[in-house]
C-alpha positions as CSV (number, residue, x, y, z in Angstrom):
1,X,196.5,233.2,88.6
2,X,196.7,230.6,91.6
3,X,197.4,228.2,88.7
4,X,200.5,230.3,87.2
5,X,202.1,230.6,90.7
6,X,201.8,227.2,91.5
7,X,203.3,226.4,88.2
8,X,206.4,228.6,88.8
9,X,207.1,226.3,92.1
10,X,206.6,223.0,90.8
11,X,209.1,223.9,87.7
12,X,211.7,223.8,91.1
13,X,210.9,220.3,91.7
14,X,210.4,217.0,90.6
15,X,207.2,217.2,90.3
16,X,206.1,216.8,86.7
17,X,202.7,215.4,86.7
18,X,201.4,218.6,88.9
19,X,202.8,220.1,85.5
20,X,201.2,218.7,83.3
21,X,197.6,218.9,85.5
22,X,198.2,222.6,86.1
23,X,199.0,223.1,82.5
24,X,196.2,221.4,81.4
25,X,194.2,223.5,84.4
26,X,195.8,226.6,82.4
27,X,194.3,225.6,79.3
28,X,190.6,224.4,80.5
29,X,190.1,227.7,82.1
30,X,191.2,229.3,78.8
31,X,188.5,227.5,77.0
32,X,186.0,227.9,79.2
33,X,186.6,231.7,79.2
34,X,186.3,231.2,75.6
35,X,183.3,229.2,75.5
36,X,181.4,232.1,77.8
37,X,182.6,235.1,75.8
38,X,181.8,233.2,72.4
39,X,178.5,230.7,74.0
40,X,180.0,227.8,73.1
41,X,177.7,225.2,75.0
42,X,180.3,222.7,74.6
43,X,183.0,224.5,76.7
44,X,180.8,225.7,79.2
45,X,180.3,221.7,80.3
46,X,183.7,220.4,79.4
47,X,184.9,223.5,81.9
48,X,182.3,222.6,84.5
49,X,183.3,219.0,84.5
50,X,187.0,220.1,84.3
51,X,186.0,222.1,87.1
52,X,184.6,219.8,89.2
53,X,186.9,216.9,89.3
54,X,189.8,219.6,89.9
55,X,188.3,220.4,93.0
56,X,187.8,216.9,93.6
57,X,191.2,216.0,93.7
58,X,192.0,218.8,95.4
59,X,190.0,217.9,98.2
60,X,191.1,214.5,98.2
61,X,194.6,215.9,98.2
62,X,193.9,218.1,101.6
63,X,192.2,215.0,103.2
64,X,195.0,212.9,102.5
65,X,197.6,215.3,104.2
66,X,195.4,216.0,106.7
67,X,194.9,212.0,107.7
68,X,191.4,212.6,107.4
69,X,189.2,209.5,108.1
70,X,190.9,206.5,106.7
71,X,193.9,208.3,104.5
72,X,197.1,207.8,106.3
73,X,200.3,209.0,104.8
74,X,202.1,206.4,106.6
75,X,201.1,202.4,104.9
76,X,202.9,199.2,104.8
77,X,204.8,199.4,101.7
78,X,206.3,203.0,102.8
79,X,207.9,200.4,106.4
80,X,210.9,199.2,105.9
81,X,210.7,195.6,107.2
82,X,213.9,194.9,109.5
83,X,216.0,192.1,108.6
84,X,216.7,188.7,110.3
């Protein structure tokens, strides 16, 4: 549901690769639904390792806004040098 709503937002941006990684979030958690109703050991672990890296990032993601430890929003490339 989180995954739908989120969706809906990002359609309102320029943000296309969220997109395509919620859309493919979408369709994961299909399967994996799928592959518990039906026992299908084989999309049981693709879900759980679907699942796990899509916390992951999303951890990662949090950390990085949050400056946590070492991440810093603000890097070299982003600083405009000043001219001469």
């Amino acid at each position: 549901l989180a995954a739908l709503e989120r969706q809906i937002f990002d359609f309102l941006g320029f943000q296309w690769a969220p997109i395509l990684g919620n859309f493919l979030q979408i369709i994961v958690v299909i399967l994996g639904l799928f592959g518990t109703i039906q026992f299908r050991p084989r999309y049981i672990v693709v879900y759980t390792v679907w699942t796990a890296l899509w916390v992951t990032w999303n951890v990662f993601i949090i950390c990085f806004y949050l400056e946590v430890g070492g991440l810093s929003k603000i890097t070299r490339v982003l600083i405009k040098a000043p001219r001469k």
